[in-house]
Each structure stands twice: as structure tokens, then as C-alpha cells.
KEDREN-430011 format. One record per residue (C-alpha): residue in one letter; x, y, z. Coordinates in steps of 0.5 Angstrom, whole numbers, plus 500, padded with zeros to 3 digits. Each point is the difference from the previous one (the first is absolute). Layout:
<nodes>
(A,(X,Y,Z))
...
</nodes>
This chain:
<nodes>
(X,(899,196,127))
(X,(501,507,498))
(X,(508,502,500))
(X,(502,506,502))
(X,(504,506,496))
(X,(506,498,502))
(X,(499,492,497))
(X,(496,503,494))
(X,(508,504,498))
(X,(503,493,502))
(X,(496,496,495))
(X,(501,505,494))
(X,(506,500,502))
(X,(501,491,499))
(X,(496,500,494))
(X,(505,505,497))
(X,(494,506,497))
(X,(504,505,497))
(X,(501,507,503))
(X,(493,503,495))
(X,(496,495,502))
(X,(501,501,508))
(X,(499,506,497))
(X,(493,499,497))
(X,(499,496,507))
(X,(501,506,505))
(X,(496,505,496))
(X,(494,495,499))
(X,(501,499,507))
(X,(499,508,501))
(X,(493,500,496))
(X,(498,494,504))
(X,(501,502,506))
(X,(498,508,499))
(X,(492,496,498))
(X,(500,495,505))
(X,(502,505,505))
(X,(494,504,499))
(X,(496,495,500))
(X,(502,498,507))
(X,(499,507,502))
(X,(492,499,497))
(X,(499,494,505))
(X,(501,496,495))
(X,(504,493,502))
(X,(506,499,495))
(X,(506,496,502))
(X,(506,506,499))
(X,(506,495,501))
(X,(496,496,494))
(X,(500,505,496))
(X,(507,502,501))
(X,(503,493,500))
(X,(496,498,494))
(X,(502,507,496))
(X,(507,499,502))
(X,(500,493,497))
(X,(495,499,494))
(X,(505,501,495))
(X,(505,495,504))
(X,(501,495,494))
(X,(501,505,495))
(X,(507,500,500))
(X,(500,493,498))
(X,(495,500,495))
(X,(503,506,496))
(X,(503,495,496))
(X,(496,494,501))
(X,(494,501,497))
(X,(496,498,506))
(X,(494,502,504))
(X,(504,505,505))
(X,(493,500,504))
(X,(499,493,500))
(X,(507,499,502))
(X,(500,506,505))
(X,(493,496,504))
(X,(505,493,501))
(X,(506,504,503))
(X,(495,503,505))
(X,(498,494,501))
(X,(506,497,500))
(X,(501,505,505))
(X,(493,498,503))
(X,(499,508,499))
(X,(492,497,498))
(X,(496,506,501))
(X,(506,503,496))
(X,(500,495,495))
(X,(493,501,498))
(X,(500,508,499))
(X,(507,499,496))
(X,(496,494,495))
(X,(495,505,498))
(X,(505,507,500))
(X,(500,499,492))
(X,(493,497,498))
(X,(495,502,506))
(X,(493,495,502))
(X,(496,505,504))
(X,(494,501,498))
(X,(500,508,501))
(X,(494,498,506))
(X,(501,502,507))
(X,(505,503,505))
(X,(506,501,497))
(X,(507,495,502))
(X,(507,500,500))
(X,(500,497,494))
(X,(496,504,496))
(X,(504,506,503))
(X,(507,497,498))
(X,(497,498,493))
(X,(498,507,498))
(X,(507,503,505))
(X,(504,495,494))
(X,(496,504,495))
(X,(501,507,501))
(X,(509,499,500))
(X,(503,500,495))
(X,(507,497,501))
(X,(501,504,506))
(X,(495,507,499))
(X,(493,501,501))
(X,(496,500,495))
(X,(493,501,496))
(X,(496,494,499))
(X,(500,502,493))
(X,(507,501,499))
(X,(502,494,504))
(X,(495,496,495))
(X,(504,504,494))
(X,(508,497,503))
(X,(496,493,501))
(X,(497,499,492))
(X,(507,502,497))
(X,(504,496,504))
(X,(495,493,500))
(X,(494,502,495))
(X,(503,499,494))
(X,(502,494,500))
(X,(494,497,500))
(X,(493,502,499))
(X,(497,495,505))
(X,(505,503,504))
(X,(498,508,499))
(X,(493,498,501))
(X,(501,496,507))
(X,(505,507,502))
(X,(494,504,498))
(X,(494,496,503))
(X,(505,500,506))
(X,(501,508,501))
(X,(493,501,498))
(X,(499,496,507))
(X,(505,504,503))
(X,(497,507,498))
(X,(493,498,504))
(X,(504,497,506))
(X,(503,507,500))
(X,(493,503,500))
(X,(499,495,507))
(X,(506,501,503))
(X,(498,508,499))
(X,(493,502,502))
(X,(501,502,507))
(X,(506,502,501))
(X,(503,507,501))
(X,(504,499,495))
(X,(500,498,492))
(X,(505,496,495))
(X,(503,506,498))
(X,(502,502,507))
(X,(504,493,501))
(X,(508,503,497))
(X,(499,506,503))
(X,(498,497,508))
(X,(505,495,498))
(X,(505,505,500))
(X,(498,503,507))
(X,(499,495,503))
(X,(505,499,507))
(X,(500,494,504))
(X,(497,495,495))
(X,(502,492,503))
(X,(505,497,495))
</nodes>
């Protein structure tokens, strides 16, 4: 099953995610919603109420791991599931670390995956200044960690060369047409 806008506002609200993560989530949504669109007026046949679900969920545990140091995909995936949103809970358990093999049609996950990578807090960005905010805030720390980011974005950087062959528009274009965009779904 895949809930609704509505439902989607009402699970961020009972988990508690705060107002800049919401925030994140609607923006990521835009980015989402832009591609997968796109993609539907080629022919291609992507699931938009996935996608928007998934964009406006993917980051639904956030909250509660801020300050519990746990896995906010992994957590995010059981409440889904909880929720038996499991075609939802696929796409929010891979939003951080992707397993795509960058082969083949591109997916509602992979689109919400790449839409994460390009907000930063609630602004569209370059994949490069994206990666630039994630290294400060989480590379440090470790240089296992610093490698995985990187091996991480370097994966982002192809998916992002997929996602936009074809299209009529490219990476740079996606914050100015999120700003015009009129009517988008949630």
C-alpha cells in the first residue's frame, strides 16, 4: 500500500519530525517529482505516488535518531513497515546508501535517492556542494566514514549522468524549475 499526501503529513506529524527535516522532505519531494514526471511524459512507467510517498517519508525517523545514534534508514524502513507501506519502506531503506547497480530503467528509488542528494536542508543544490555539507557534518569523525561518504556520492555523481541523459533538462536547471513549478501534488 502507498499512502496518500495527507497520510504522509499525518505520520510526520505522530513521529515528531521536526519543522527543518519536514522542510527537507517536501523540497526533496519537488526534486522527485520534477524527474519522475519527466520521465512519465517520455513513456517511461514510474510510479509518482511512490515517489512522492517515499520523498515525503524517506527521512521519517530522523527525528528520533538525532540524538539516539541510530540508523534513521534502517528505522525509517520498520516504521513503514509498521505502517505496511512496504514498497515505501524499500526506497526509505536505501535513501542514504544505495544498492542499484546503475544498469537499467531508472526507478523510483533511485530518483529519491539522488532528489535526497541534491537538497541541502530545505535548498537545492549541487551534488558537489551537497557532498562539500555532508563531509563536514559526518566525515570527520572517521576515515572509514569519509570514504564510505565518498564512494557514496561518487555513485550519486553516475546516477545523476543516468538520471539526465534524455531529459530536456539538466542538474543545474533543477532549483530554478522547482521554483516555478505550479500545481505539483504534495
Amino acid at each position: 500500500m502507498i499512502p496518500n499526501v495527507e497520510t504522509c503529513y499525518q505520520l510526520m506529524d505522530q513521529y515528531r519530525m521536526l519543522d527543518n527535516i519536514k522542510a527537507h522532505s517536501i523540497i526533496v519531494c519537488r526534486v522527485a517529482e520534477l524527474i519522475s514526471q519527466a520521465y512519465i511524459q517520455r513513456g517511461d512507467p514510474l510510479n509518482l505516488d511512490l515517489v512522492i510517498a517515499s520523498s515525503l517519508l524517506h527521512d521519517i525517523a530522523k527525528t528520533p535518531c538525532l540524538n539516539g545514534g541510530c540508523d534513521h534508514a534502517s528505522v525509517g524502513e520498520e516504521i513503514c513497515r509498521k505502517h505496511e507501506f512496504d514498497e515505501v519502506a524499500d526506497i526509505v531503506a536505501e535513501h542514504v546508501l544505495i544498492k542499484s547497480n546503475g544498469r537499467g530503467d531508472i526507478t523510483e528509488k533511485e530518483i529519491v535517492y539522488y532528489a535526497d542528494k541534491r537538497v541541502n536542508h530545505d535548498k537545492v543544490v549541487s551534488l558537489d556542494d551537497r557532498l562539500a555539507y555532508i563531509l563536514e557534518r559526518y566525515g570527520s569523525s572517521s576515515k572509514y566514514r569519509y570514504e564510505s561518504i565518498m564512494e557514496n556520492f561518487k555513485k550519486c555523481q553516475q546516477m545523476e549522468k543516468r538520471i539526465f541523459t534524455g531529459l530536456e533538462f539538466a542538474p543545474p536547471d533543477v532549483g530554478a524549475l522547482i521554483l516555478s513549478q505550479k500545481g505539483w501534488s504534495a
